[in-house]
C-alpha atoms as one frame of an Amber mdcrd trajectory, in Angstrom:
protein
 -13.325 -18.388   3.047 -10.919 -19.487   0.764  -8.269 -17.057   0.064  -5.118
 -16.038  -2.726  -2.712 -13.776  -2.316  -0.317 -12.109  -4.512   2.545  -9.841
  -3.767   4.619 -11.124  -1.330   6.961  -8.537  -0.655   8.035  -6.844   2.452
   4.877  -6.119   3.921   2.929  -8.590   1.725   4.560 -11.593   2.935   3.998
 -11.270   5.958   0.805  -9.971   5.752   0.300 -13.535   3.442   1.762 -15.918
   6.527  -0.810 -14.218   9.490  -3.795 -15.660   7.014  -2.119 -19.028   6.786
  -1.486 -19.126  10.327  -4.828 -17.799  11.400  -6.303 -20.855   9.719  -7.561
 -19.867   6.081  -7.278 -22.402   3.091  -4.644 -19.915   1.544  -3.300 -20.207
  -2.498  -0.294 -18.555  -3.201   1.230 -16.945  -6.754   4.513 -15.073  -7.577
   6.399 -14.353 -10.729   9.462 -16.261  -9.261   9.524 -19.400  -7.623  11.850
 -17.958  -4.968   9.343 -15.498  -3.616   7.470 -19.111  -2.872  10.105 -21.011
  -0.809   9.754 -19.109   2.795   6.021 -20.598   2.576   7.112 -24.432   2.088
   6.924 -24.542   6.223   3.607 -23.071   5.871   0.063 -24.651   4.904  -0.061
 -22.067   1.607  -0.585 -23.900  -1.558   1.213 -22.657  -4.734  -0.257 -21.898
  -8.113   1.228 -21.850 -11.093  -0.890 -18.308 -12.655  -3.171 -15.988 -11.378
  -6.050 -17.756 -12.805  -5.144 -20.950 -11.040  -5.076 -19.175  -7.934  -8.085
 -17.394  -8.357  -9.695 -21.032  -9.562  -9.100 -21.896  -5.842  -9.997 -18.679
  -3.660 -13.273 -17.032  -2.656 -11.177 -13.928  -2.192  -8.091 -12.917  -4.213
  -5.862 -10.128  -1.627  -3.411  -8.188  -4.216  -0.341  -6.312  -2.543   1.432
  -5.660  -6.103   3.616  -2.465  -6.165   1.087  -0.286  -8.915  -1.736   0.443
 -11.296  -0.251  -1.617 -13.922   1.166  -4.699 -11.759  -2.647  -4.778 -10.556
  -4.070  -4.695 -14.155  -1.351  -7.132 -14.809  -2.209  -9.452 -12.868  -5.916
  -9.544 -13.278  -6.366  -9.162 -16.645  -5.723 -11.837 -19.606  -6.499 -15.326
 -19.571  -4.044 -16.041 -17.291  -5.244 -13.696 -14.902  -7.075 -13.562 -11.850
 -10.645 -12.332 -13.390 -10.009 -15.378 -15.667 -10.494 -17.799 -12.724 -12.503
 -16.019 -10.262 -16.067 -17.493 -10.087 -19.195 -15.440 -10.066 -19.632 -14.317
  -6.050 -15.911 -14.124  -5.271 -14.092 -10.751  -4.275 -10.799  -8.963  -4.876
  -9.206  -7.214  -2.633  -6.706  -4.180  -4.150  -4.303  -3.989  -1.056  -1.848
  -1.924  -3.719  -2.082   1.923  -3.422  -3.202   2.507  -6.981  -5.533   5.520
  -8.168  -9.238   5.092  -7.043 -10.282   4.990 -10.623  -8.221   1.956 -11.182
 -10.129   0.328  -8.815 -13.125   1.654 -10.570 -12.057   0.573 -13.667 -11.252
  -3.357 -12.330 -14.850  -3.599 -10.441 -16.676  -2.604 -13.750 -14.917  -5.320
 -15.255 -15.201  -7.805 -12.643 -18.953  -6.653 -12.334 -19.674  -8.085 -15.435
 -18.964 -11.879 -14.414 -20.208 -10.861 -11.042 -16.821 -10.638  -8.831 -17.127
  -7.569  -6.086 -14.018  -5.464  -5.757 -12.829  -3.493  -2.500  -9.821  -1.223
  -1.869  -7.896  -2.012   0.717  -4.438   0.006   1.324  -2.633  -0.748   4.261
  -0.059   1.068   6.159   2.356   0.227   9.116   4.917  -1.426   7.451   6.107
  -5.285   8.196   6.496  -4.944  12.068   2.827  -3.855  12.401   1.915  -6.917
  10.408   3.853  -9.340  12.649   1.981  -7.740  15.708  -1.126  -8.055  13.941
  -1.519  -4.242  14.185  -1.358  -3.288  10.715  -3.928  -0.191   9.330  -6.214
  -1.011   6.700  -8.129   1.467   4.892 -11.292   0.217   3.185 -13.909   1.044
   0.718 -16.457  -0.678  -1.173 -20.301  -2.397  -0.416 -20.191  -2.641   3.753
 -21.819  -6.252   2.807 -18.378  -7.575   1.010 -15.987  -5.741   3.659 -17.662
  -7.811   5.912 -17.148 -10.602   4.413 -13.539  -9.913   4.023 -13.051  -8.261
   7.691 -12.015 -11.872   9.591  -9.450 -12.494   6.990  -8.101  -8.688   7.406
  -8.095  -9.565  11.085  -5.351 -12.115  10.857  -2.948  -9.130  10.990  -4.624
  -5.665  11.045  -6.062  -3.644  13.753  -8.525  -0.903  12.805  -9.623  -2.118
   9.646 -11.434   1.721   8.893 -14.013   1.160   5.985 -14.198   4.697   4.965
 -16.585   4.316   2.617 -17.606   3.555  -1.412 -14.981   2.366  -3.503 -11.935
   4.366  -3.851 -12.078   5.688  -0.591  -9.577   3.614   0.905  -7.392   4.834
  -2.026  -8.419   8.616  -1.374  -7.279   8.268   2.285  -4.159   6.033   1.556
  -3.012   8.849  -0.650  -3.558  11.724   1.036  -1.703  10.045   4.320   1.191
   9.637   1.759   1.157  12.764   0.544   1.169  14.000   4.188   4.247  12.269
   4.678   5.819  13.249   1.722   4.999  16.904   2.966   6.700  15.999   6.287
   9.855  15.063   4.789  10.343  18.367   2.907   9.448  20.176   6.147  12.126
  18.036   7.615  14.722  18.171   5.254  14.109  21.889   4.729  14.539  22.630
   8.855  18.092  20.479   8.780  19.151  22.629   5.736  18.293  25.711   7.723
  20.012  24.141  11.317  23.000  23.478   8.856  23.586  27.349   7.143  23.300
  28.143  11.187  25.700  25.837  12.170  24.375  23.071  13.905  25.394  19.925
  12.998  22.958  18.151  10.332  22.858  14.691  12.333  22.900  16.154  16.035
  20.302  18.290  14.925  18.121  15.280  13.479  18.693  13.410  16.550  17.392
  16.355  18.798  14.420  17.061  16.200  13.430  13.443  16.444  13.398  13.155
  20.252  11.378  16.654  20.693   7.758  17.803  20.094   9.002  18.522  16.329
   9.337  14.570  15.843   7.685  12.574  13.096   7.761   9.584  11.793   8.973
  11.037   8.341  11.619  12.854  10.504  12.392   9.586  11.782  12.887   8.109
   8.406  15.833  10.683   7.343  17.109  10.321  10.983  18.183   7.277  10.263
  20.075   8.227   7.332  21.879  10.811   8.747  18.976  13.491   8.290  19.569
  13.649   4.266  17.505  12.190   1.479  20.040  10.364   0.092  19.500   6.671
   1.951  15.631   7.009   1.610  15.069   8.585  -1.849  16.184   5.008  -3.540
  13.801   3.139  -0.999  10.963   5.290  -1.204  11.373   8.335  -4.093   9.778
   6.451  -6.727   6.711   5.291  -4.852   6.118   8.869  -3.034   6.195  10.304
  -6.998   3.471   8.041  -7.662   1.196   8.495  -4.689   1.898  12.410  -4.684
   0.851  12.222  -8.484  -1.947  10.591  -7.375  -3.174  13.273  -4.801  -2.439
  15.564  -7.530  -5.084  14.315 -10.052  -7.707  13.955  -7.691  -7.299  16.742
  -6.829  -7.661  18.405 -10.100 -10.319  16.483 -10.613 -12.724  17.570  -7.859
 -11.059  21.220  -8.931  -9.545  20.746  -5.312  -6.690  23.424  -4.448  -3.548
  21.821  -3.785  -2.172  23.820  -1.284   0.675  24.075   1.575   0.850  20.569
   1.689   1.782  20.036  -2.069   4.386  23.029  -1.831   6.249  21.159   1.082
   5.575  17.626  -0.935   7.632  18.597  -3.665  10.131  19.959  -2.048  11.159
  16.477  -0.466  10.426  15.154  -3.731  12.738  17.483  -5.936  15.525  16.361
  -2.745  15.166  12.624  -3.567  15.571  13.778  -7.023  11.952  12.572  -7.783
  10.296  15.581  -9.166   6.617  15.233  -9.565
């Protein structure tokens, strides 16, 4: 299988350098030429558009930052539907509303390209030890397909079901998070009015049965939202907007976990 990726970022570079190095005929495309040069030592061929790379791939792997950078990209005649031949697949790696995805398959349906979701979470170590979680939904026949090239750097590859489930369950483990950091934050604001020291308590919290990984996150900035929130505020917004209209739409109560969600949100001064 002949593969292109786009979106080499922190977690899709790497993720881009396991497929070349697990042996694929991998195409490569980025909006600067910089984003290319870690890849010269590498196998990767360039492209010069989407479409170019798409021209040359059986499956095109996006891990753009959002719904629009994903339409971007695949959409115009410079984009990736525009070179894609009839019986290739894309793979949405992006954490982008499951109608999106939706939206892109009926379109690539027409000139008969499958789509998949695909979110991944773990972060750039995971990748490197080839333990990165990937969250998949779409026709078990095509995630097949795709699962050896996944392999080169994730371990489970879940397929949760039709399309947009991967999306469903990327979100809702986001939201989770999110949830976990107000919970967080809000205990250190509480150790602080008693007294305890925001950054020994943090420390304690993370090494006890109170420790999570969100926990772990602030820890690191001294138990406050104010290192994270330009890091991750934006992108927590989005995915907790997310969970918000699918929830509405399946007339879904939000609940406890949306309460505690926004609270880390309002913190990182990212209000929903």
């Amino acid at each position: 299988m002949r593969v292109g990726f786009i979106g080499l970022g922190s977690q899709g570079g790497p993720m881009a350098r396991r497929i070349v190095e697990g042996g694929f005929e991998t195409t490569l495309w980025a909006r600067r030429q910089a984003s290319l040069e870690p890849y010269a030592d590498t196998a990767a061929k360039t492209a010069t558009s989407p479409a170019e790379l798409a021209a040359a791939s059986d499956l095109v792997c996006l891990c753009v930052v959002g719904d629009d950078d994903v339409r971007e990209v695949l959409y115009g005649e410079n984009g990736v539907l525009a070179g894609l031949a009839s019986g290739g697949v894309v793979a949405i790696h992006s954490t982008v509303h499951p109608d999106t995805c939706r939206e892109v398959a009926e379109k690539a349906g027409a000139q008969g390209v499958s789509v998949i979701d695909a979110p991944v979470s773990g972060g750039g170590p995971a990748v490197e030890e080839g333990k990165l979680l990937v969250m998949v939904g779409g026709e078990e026949d095509v995630v097949e397909r795709c699962r050896p090239v996944f392999a080169t750097y994730a371990d489970p590859i879940v397929h949760l079901g039709p399309l947009g489930s991967g999306q469903v369950t990327k979100i809702l483990n986001n939201l989770l998070f999110t949830a976990n950091l107000g919970s967080a934050l809000s205990t250190l604001d509480l150790g602080v009015a008693l007294g305890i020291p925001r950054d020994r308590l943090a420390e304690v919290l993370n090494g006890g049965s109170a420790t999570s990984k969100a926990l772990g996150s602030i820890s690191i900035f001294g138990g406050t939202a104010e290192g994270l929130a330009p890091i991750a505020g934006a992108l927590l917004q989005k995915d907790v907007r997310h969970a918000a209209s699918i929830a509405a739409h399946a007339s879904a109560p939000e609940g406890a976990v949306f309460t505690a969600a926004d609270a880390a949100l309002k913190s990182m001064e990212f209000p929903r």
